[in-house]
C-alpha positions in Angstrom: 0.0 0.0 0.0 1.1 3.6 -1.3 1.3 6.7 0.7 -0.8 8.1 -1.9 -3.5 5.5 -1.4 -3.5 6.1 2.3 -3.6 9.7 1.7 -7.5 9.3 -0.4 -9.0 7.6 1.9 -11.5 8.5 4.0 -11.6 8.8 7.6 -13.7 5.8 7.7 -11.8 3.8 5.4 -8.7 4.6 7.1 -10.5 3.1 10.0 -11.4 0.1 8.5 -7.9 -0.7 6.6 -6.5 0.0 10.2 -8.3 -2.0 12.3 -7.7 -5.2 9.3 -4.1 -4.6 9.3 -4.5 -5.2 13.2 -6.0 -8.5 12.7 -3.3 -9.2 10.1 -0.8 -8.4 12.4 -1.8 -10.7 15.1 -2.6 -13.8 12.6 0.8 -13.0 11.4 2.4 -13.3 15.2 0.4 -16.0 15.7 1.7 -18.2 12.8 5.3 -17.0 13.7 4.6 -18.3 17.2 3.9 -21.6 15.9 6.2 -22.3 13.3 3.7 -21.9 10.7 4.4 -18.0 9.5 5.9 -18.4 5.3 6.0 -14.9 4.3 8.3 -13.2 7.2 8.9 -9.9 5.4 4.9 -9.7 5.6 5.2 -9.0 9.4 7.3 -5.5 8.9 5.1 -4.7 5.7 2.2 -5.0 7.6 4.1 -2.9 10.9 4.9 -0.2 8.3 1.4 0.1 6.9 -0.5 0.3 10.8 2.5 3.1 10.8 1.2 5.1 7.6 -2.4 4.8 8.3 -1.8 5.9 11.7 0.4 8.8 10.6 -2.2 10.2 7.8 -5.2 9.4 10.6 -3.4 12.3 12.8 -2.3 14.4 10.2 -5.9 14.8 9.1 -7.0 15.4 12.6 -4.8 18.0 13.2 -5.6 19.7 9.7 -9.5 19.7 10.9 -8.8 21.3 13.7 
């Protein structure tokens, strides 16, 4: 996912991409837990993307207010 993507969402959809990138996130440390986790560059991609959406969320805020 592209900053520019991140950057036309909505505050909803931000919402929504964040809170699946959560659940991503914890499948993901789950299967690296057990031994089953294939795609291990997945982890930081997913880490990086909670960080843009979170980044964009508060940038927006600010800009509102």
């Amino acid at each position: 996912m592209t900053i520019e993507d991140i950057r036309r969402m909505t505050a909803d959809q931000l919402g929504d991409e964040l809170l699946s990138l959560k659940k991503e996130q914890f499948n993901l440390r789950f299967q690296g837990a057990t031994g089953q986790l294939e795609k291990t560059h997945r982890v930081a991609e997913v880490r990086r993307d909670i960080a843009r959406i979170k980044t964009v969320m508060r940038a927006k805020q600010v800009k509102a207010s």
